[in-house]
C-alpha positions as CSV (number, residue, x, y, z in Angstrom):
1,X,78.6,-76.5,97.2
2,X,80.8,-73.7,96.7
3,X,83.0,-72.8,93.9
4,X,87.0,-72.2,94.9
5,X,89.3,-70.2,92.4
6,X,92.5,-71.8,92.5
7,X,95.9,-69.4,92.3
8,X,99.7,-70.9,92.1
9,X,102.0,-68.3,93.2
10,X,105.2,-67.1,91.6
11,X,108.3,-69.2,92.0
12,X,110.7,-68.4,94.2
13,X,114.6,-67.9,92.9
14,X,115.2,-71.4,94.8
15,X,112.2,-73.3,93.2
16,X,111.5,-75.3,90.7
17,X,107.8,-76.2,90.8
18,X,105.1,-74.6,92.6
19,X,105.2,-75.5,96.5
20,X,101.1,-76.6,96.9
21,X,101.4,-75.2,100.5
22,X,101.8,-71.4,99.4
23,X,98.1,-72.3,96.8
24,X,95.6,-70.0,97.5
25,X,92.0,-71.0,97.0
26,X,89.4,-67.7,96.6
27,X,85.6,-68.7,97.5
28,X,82.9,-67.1,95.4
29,X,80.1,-66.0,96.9
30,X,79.2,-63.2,99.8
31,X,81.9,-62.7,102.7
32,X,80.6,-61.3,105.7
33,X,83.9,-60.4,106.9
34,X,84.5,-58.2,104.0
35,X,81.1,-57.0,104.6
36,X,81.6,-56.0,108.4
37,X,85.1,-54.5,108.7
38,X,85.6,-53.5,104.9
39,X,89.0,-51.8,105.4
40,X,90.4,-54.4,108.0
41,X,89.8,-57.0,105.6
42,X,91.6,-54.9,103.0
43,X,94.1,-54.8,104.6
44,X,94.8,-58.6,105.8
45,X,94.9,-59.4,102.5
46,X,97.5,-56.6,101.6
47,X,94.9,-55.2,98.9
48,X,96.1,-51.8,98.9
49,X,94.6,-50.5,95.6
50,X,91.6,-51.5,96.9
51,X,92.0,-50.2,100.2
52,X,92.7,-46.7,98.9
53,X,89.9,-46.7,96.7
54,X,87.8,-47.8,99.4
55,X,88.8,-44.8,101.8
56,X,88.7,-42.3,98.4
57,X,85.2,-43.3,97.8
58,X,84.4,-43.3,101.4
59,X,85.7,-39.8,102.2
60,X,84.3,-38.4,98.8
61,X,80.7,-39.7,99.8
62,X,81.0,-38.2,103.3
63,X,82.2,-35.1,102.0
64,X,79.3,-34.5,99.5
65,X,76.6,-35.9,101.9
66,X,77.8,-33.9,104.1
67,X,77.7,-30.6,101.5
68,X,74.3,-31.3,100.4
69,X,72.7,-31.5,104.1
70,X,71.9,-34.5,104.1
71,X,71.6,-36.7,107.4
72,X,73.8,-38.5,109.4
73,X,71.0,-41.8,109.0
74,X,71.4,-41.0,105.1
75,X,75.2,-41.0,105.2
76,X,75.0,-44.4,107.4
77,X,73.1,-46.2,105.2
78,X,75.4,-45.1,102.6
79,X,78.4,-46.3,104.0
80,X,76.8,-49.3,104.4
81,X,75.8,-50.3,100.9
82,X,79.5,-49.4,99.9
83,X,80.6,-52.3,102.5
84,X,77.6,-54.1,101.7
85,X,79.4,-54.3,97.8
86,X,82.5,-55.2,99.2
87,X,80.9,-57.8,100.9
88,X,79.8,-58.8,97.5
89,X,82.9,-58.2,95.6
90,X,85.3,-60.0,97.9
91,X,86.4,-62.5,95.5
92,X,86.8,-60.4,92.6
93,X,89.1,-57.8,95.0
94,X,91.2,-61.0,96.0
95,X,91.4,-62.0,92.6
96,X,92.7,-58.6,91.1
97,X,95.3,-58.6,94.0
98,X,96.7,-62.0,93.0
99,X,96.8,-61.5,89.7
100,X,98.6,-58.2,89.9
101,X,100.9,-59.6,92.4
102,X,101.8,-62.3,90.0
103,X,99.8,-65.2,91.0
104,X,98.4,-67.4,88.3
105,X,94.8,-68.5,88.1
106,X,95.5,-72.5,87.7
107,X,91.7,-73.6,87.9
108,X,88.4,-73.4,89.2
109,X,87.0,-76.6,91.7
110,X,83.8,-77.3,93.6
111,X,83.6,-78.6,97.0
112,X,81.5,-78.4,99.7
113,X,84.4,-76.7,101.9
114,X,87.7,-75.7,101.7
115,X,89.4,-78.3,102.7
116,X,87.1,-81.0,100.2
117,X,87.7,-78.6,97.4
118,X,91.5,-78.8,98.1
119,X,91.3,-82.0,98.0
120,X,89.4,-82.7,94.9
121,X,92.1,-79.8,92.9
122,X,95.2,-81.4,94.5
123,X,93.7,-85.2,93.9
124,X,93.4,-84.0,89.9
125,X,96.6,-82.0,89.8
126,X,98.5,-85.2,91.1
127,X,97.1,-87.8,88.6
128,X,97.2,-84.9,85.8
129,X,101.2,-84.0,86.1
130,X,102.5,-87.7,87.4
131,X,103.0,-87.3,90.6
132,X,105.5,-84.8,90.1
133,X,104.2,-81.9,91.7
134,X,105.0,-79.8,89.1
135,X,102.5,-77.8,87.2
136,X,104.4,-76.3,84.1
137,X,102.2,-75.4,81.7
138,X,98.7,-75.8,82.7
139,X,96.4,-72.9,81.1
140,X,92.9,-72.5,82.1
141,X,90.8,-74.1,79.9
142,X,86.8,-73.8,79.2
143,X,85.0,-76.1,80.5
144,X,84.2,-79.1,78.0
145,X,80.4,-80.9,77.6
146,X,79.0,-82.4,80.5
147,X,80.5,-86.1,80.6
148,X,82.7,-85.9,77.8
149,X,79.4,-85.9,75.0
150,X,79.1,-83.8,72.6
151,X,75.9,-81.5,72.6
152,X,73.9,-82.3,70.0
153,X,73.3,-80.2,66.7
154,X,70.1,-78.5,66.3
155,X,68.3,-80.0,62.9
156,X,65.1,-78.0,62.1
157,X,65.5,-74.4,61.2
158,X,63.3,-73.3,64.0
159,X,64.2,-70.4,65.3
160,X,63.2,-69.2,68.9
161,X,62.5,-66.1,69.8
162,X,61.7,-62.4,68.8
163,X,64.2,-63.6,65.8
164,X,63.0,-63.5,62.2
165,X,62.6,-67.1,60.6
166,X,65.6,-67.8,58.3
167,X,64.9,-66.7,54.6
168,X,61.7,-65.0,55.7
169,X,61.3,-61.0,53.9
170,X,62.5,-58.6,56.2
């Protein structure tokens, strides 16, 4: 199952409610596409910031690599751990670029692909605004107890841990 961050975009001057076509829906997890052509995927998902960081921090290594002797196997493997964190950090760079675009993070769903997750976020947006399509004022929210039960209250004065026991002499 993977976990799908959910962004509604700004409106347009001719809008009134979010169009659920222009949602964008941001997969944690590893992306191998980020991973194998880094600045290509920078840059088909306009993250410019992050592109220009990528090719400061790039250059810079090369350049001191390079200045210290090192090998051109040495400088390889380092470029590759810097895609390799890309890779990793995907969905955080897509996130930042929403956000500072304007996009707002509406809510997190779990699917077992895109298109189930889509389903199960647009299914609960439906029911939760009336079948309006409008989503004025929904904040996200932390997530509540499993089922709707409240976790139960801890009654002894146990305490676990490297934690002194309560009232006991420091």
């Amino acid at each position: 199952m993977s976990i799908y961050t959910v962004y509604e975009p700004p409106l347009r001057a001719h809008e009134s409610a979010p169009d659920p076509e222009r949602f964008v829906f941001v997969r944690d997890g590893f992306s191998i596409w980020a991973f194998l052509l880094a600045p290509l995927w920078m840059l088909r998902h306009r993250l410019w910031l992050a592109f220009l960081g990528y090719v400061i921090v790039v250059v810079a290594l090369s350049i001191g690599l390079r200045a210290i002797g090192a090998s051109t196997t040495l400088a390889n493997v380092v470029t590759a751990l810097v895609s390799l964190l890309v890779g990793f950090e995907a969905a955080t760079l897509r996130r930042f670029g929403l956000a500072r675009r304007g996009w707002r993070n509406v809510g997190i769903v779990v699917g077992d692909d895109l298109e189930s997750a889509e389903r199960r976020f647009f299914d609960a947006w439906a029911n939760k605004s009336g079948l309006d399509n409008s989503l004025v004022n929904a904040e996200p929210r932390a997530p509540s107890s499993v089922a709707g039960v409240p976790m139960a209250r801890r009654t002894t004065s146990d305490v676990i841990g490297l934690f002194p026991q309560p009232g006991a002499p420091r």
